[in-house]
Every structure is written in structure tokens, then in C-alpha cells.
C-alpha positions as CSV (number, residue, x, y, z in Angstrom):
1,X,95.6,108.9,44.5
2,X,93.5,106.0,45.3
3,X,94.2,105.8,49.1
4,X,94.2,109.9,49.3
5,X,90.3,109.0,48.2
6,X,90.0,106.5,50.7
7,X,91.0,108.7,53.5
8,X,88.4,111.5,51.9
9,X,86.1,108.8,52.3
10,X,86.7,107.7,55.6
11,X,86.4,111.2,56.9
12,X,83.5,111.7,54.8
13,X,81.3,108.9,56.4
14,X,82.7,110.2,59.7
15,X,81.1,113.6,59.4
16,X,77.8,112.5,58.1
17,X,76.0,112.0,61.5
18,X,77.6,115.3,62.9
19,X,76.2,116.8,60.0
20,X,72.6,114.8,60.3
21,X,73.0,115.5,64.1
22,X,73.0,119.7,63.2
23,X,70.1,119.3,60.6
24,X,68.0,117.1,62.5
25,X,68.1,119.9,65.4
26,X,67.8,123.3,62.7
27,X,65.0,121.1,61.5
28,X,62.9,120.0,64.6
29,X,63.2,116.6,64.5
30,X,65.1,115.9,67.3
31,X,63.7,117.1,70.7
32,X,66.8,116.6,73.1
33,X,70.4,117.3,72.0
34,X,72.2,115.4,75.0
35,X,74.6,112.8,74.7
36,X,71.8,110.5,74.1
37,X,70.7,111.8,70.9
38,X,73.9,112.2,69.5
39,X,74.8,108.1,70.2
40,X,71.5,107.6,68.8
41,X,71.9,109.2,65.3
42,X,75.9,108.2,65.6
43,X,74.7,104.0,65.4
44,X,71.8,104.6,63.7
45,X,72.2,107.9,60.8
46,X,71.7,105.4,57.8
47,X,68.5,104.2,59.8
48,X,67.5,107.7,59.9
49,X,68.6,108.6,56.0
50,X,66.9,105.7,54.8
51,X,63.4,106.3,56.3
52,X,63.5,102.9,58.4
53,X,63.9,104.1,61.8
54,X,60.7,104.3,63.1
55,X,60.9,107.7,65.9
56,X,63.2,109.8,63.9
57,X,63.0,110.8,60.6
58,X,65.2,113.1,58.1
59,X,63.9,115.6,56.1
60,X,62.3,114.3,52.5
61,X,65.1,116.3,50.4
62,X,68.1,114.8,52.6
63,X,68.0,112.1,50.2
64,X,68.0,113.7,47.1
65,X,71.3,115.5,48.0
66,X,72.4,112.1,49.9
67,X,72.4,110.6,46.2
68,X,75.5,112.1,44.5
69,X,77.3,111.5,47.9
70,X,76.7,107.9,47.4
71,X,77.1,107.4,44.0
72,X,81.2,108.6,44.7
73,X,81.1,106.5,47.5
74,X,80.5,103.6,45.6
75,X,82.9,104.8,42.9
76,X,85.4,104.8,45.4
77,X,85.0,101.5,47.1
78,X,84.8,100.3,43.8
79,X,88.1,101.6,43.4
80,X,89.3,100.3,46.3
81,X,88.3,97.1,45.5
82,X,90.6,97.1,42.0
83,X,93.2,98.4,44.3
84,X,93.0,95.2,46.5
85,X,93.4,92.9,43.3
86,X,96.1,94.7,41.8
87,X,98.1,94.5,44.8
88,X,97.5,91.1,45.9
89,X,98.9,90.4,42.5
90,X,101.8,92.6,42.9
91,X,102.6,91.0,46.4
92,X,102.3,87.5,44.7
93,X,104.7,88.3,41.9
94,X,107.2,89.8,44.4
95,X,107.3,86.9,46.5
96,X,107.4,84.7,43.5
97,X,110.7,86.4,42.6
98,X,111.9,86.2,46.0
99,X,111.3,82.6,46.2
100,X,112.5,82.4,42.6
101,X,115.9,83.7,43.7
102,X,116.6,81.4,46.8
103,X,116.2,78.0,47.0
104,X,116.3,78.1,50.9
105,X,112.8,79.8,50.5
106,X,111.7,77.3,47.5
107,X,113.0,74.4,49.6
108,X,110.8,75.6,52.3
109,X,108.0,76.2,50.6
110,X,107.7,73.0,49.0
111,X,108.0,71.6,52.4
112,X,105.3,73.0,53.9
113,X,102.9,72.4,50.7
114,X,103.6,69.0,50.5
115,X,102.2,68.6,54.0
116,X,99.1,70.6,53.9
117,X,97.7,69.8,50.3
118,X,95.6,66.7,49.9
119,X,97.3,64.7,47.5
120,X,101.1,65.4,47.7
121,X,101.6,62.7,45.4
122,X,99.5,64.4,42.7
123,X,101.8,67.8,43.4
124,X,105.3,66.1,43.0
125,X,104.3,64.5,40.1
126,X,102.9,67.8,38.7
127,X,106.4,69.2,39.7
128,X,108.1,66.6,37.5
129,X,106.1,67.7,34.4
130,X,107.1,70.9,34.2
131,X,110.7,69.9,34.6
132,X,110.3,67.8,32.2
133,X,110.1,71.4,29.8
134,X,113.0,72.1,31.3
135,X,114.8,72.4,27.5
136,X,112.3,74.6,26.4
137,X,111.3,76.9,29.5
138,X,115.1,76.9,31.0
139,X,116.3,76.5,34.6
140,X,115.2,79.6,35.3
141,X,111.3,79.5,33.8
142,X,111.2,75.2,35.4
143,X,111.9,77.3,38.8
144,X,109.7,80.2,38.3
145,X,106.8,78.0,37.3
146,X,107.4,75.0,39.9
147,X,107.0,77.9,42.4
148,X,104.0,79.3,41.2
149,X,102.1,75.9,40.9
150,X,103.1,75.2,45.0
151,X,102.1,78.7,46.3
152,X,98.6,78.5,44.0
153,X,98.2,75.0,45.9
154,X,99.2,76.2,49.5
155,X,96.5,79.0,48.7
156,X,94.2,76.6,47.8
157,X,94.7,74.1,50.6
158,X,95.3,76.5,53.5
159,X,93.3,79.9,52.2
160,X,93.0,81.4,55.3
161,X,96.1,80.3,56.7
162,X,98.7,80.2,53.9
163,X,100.0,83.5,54.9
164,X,100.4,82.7,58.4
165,X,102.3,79.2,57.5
166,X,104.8,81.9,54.9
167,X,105.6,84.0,57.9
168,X,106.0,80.9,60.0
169,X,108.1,79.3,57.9
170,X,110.4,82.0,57.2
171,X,109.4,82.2,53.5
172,X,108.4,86.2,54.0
173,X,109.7,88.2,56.7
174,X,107.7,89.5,59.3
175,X,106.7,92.7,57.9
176,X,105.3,91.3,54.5
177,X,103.1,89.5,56.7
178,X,101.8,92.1,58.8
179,X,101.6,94.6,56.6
180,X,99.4,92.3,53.7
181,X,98.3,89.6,55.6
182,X,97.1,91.3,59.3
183,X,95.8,94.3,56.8
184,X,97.6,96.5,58.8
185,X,97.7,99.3,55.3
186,X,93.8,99.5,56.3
187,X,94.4,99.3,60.1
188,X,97.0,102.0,59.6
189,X,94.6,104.4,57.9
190,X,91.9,103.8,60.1
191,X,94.3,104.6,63.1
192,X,95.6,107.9,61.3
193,X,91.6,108.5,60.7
194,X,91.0,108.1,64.4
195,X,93.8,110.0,65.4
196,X,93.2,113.1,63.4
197,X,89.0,112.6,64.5
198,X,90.3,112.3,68.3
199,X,92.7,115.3,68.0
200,X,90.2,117.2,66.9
201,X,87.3,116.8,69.4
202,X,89.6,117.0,71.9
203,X,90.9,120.5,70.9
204,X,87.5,121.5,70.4
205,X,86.1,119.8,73.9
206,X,89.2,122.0,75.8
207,X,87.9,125.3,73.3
208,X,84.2,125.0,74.8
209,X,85.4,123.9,78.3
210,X,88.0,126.3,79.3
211,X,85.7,129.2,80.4
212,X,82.6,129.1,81.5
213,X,80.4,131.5,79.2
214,X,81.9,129.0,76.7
215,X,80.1,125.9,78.4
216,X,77.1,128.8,79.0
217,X,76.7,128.9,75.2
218,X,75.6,125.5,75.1
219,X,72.8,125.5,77.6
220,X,71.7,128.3,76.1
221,X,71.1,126.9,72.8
222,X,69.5,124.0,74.4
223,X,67.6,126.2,76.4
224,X,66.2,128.0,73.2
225,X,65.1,125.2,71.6
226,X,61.6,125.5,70.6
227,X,60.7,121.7,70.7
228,X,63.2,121.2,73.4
229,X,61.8,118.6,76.2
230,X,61.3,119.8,79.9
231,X,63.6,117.7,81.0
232,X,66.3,119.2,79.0
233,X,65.2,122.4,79.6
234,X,65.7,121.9,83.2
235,X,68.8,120.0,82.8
236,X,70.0,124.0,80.7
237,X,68.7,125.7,83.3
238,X,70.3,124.2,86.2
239,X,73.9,124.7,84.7
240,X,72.9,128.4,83.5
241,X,72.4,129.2,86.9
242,X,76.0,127.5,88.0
243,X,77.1,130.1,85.4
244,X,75.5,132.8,86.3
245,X,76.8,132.7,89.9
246,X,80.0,132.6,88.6
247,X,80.7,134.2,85.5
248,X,79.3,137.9,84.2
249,X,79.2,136.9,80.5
250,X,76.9,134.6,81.3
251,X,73.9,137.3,82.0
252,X,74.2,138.9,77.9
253,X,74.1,135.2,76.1
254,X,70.8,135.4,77.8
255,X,69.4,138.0,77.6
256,X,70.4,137.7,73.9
257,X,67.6,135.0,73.4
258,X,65.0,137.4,74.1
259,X,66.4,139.6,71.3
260,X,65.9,137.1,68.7
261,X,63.4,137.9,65.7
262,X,60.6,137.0,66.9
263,X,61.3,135.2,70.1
264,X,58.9,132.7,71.6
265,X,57.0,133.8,75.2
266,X,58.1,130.3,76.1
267,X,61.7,131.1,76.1
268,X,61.3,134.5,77.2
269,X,59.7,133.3,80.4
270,X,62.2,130.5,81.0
271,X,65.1,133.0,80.9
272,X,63.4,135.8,82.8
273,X,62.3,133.0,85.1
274,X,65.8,131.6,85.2
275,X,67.3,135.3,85.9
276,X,65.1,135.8,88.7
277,X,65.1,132.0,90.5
278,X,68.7,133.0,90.5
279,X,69.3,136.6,91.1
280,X,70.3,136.3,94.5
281,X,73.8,134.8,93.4
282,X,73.8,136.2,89.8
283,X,77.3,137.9,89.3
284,X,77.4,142.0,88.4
285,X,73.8,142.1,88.7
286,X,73.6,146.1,88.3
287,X,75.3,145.8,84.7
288,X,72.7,142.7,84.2
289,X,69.4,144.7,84.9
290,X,70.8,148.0,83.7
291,X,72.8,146.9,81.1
292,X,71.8,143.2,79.3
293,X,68.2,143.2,80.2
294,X,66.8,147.0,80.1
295,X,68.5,146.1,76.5
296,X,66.1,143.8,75.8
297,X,62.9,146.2,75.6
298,X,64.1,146.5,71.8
299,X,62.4,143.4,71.0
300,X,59.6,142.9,67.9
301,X,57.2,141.5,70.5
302,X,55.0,143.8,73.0
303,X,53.8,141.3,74.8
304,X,57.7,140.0,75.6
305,X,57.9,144.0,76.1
306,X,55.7,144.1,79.0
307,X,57.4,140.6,80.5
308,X,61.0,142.2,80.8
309,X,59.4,145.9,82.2
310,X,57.8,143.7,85.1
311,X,61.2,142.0,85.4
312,X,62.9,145.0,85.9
313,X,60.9,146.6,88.1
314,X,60.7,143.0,90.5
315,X,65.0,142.8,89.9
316,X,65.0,146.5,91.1
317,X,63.2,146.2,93.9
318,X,64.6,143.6,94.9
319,X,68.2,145.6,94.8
320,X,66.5,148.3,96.9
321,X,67.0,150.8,93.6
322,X,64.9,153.6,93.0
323,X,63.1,153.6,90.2
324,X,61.4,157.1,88.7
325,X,57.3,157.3,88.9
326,X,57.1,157.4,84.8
327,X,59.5,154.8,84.7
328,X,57.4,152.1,87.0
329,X,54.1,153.3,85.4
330,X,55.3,152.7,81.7
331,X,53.5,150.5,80.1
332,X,54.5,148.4,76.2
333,X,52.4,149.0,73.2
334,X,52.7,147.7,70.2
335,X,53.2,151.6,69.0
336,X,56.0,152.2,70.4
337,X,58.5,153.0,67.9
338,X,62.9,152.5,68.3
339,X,63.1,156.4,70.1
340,X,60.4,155.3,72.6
341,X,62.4,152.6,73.5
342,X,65.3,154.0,73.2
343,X,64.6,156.6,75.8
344,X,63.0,154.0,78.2
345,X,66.6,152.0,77.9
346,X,68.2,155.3,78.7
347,X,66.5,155.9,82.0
348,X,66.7,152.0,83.0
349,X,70.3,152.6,82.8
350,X,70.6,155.5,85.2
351,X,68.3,153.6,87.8
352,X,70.5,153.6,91.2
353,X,73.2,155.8,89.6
């Protein structure tokens, strides 16, 4: 039970900046969400949580719900902790009866204490003592307890090293040693951990890199960021228009954005800026403008309105279409209710039929 907790753990600190990394950007308080942002929270999240890191901070209330989190947290490494004494003790008692039961590995290990403690002299005569209770503790019990008093004094003369000088010595095998001493239990789970974590993103990486509209989807989210930096707006827009050269699903995500409640101007004119930079090479433009962006009249905003009619009627001209005389002279109002619209949509769609 205690190590399934551990692995819960494990995975739990693991998603903590992922999860930071998604609030942070809902929230505004990041402003770029490259690869550079998400190193950034990834070393520094408890930085961030705590208040202390200077550029970037978390949301007031992330704390509040941050408490509960921590308070198992603790719980559990406090459980981890009782785990470790318990089963240092275990491992102790099970090499004491392994010693106990062959006195090629007691010989041993009295050898090797003998050298390394300070007064050896002190020891042996300690050793004498309790065989001297040998009537009322037995052969067995004088064994069992000479044992015990030269393994507490290797670990006190060699603490770091008296593991290493078992293994060496043949007095545990190799695994024992490994497996306690090298800590490979925690190494082990923290391998698994990695595994799994690894497995993961790379399933997911191949998900959102196998087609392009899938790689699309993340420029445009970065490209509708409202606190997004021109820099990484630019860096979106480049790649979109890779995309749009080459992939016809590309053309809707966009045109999506400006279907948004209440969409921004800024991001409406960076995608209608984007379409038309690069129309030339945009794949199945006719189902783009007649299709995806005549669409978009059904936006909230007027103003937005009037940006997308002026697109259309550039984008058509510049496909030699012929567009009818009420169609070029309509203008947006904010009156115009869903039928108006929808008729106006209707005709855009049967432009160059």
C-alpha cells in the first residue's frame, strides 16, 4: 500500500507544472507558451506556487487548493519515511539470521570488523563477555548476540561503507546489496515513473505530429492568445502558413477563431491577415472563401463583420470570381439579425459557381 502511494506521489509532483503550465496560460500570466516557458515553470513551479519568483506569479487561490495537496504529501513522505526504518530493520534481522546460521559468514564478519573498528581489543574482549553467558543465553543466543554487537560496530566504524565491505566480503550476496544498499527499490520506481511519463509524451508527441492540421491546432492556439508576444505570434504565423499551403483543414481551425464569443479585432486581423499574406499558396481556396470564411459573417461583432466582407470581396477578386452588385455593396450593421446573415452566407457560397 505504501509504495502504491509513493508511485501516486511521484506522478502527482510530475503533473503539477503541466497542470501550473495550463493555468498560468487560461489565466494570462504567461505571455509565450514555447519551449521556453514550459522549462521555466518545469524548474521553477514551486518558485512560482510560493510567490518568490519575481516575473511570474500564480493566481492568489492556487494556494488555497495547493494546501490539502501538500498536507497528503507530507503524510506520505512521512509514511515513507516509517517505511525506510521498518525495513532497514527487517534487512538487519535477516542478515543477522543468515550470519547466525553460517559461521563462514560470522567468521568473515568478525574479520573484517576487527580491522576497521578503532579498538579491536575493546571488541574481542566485549565478545568474550557475552560468552561468558553462554549457560544462560545458550550457543545459539552467545551467537546471535556476538553477531549483533560486530555488525552494530562495523556500522558504527564504517557507516557509509559497511555495506559495501558486506558485499565485498561475501557476507551478503550481490543482490541484497544492490537492491538495499545502491537504493535500487527507489531507483526502480523512479525508472518505472520515467518510463510510463516517457511513454506517454511520446504517444502523445506522434498523436499531435502525425498530420498536419494536428500540428495546425497548436499555432492556432498560440496564435489566439490575447497576451500572446509578437514574437510568438509571428513564430504561429509562419508555421500556419506552412500549413495552409499544404493541408485543407488547416483553413476552418482558422477561420474558427473569428467565430469565438466575442473575438478580439486583434486576432481577427492577424488571421485575415495571415489568410491573405498567404492565399496565393493556400490549399482549396474556393471551399476556404466560400465555405470557412463567408461562415464567419455569423459573428457577435459588426465591426469583425465588416473585416471578413472586405476580405472576401479582396480573396474574390483576387480569384477573378464574380461577385453580385448587392453582394459587393453590403455593408455590416449591428442590426443585422441570424436570417440577414444567413442569406448573405448563402450568396457568398454561390460566388463563381
Amino acid at each position: 500500500m505504501d509504495h502504491g502511494q509513493h508511485l501516486v506521489a511521484v506522478f502527482a509532483y510530475t503533473l503539477i507544472p503541466l497542470a501550473l503550465f495550463w493555468l498560468l496560460d487560461r489565466t494570462n500570466a504567461i505571455h509565450d507558451t514555447s519551449l521556453f516557458a514550459a522549462i521555466l515553470i518545469g524548474v521553477g513551479y514551486q518558485q512560482i506556487l510560493s510567490g518568490s519568483f519575481a516575473t511570474l506569479k500564480a493566481p492568489g487561490d492556487v494556494s488555497f487548493f495547493l494546501k490539502p495537496f501538500a498536507a497528503w504529501a507530507d503524510a506520505i513522505a512521512a509514511r515513507i519515511r516509517d517505511r525506510i526504518v521498518i525495513n532497514d530493520g527487517q534487512f538487519d534481522e535477516s542478515l543477522l539470521s543468515s550470519i547466525v546460521g553460517d559461521k563462514s559468514k560470522f567468521d568473515a564478519l568478525k574479520q573484517v570488523v576487527m580491522v576497521h573498528v578503532a579498538d579491536p581489543l575493546a571488541l574481542d574482549a566485549a565478545l568474550t563477555a557475552i560468552a561468558g553467558n553462554r549457560n544462560v543465553l545458550g550457543d545459539a543466543g552467545v551467537l546471535t548476540k556476538q553477531a549483533a554487537a560486530l555488525y552494530m560496530s562495523l556500522k558504527q566504524a564504517s557507516p557509509q561503507q559497511f555495506q559495501y565491505l558486506l558485499h565485498k566480503y561475501k557476507i551478503i550476496p550481490w543482490t541484497l546489496y544492490f537492491w538495499y544498499a545502491k537504493e535500487w527499490r527507489s531507483k526502480a520506481t523512479a525508472i518505472a515513473v520515467a518510463v510510463v511519463l516517457i511513454c506517454a509524451a511520446t504517444a502523445c508527441g506522434l498523436e499531435l505530429t502525425d498530420e498536419p492540421a494536428d500540428r495546425a491546432s497548436y499555432f492556432v492556439w498560440r496564435l489566439q492568445k490575447e497576451n500572446g508576444t509578437d514574437l510568438d505570434r509571428s513564430r504561429a504565423e509562419t508555421k500556419l502558413g506552412q500549413y495552409l499551403a499544404t493541408d485543407s483543414r488547416v483553413c476552418p481551425k482558422l477561420a474558427a477563431l473569428l467565430r469565438t464569443p466575442s473575438p478580439s479585432v486583434k486576432i481577427a486581423d492577424n488571421v485575415l491577415s495571415l489568410l491573405v499574406e498567404d492565399w496565393d499558396r493556400t490549399a482549396s481556396q474556393d471551399d476556404c472563401l466560400r465555405n470557412d470564411l463567408a461562415d464567419t459573417l455569423r459573428t457577435d461583432n459588426s465591426d469583425i463583420r465588416a473585416r471578413i466582407q472586405k476580405t472576401l470581396l479582396y480573396l474574390a477578386a483576387d480569384r477573378h470570381l464574380t461577385v453580385p452588385a448587392d453582394l459587393q455593396s453590403w455593408q455590416s450593421d449591428p442590426k443585422n439579425t441570424a436570417a440577414d446573415l444567413d442569406t448573405i452566407i448563402h450568396k457568398w457560397r454561390q460566388v463563381g459557381r
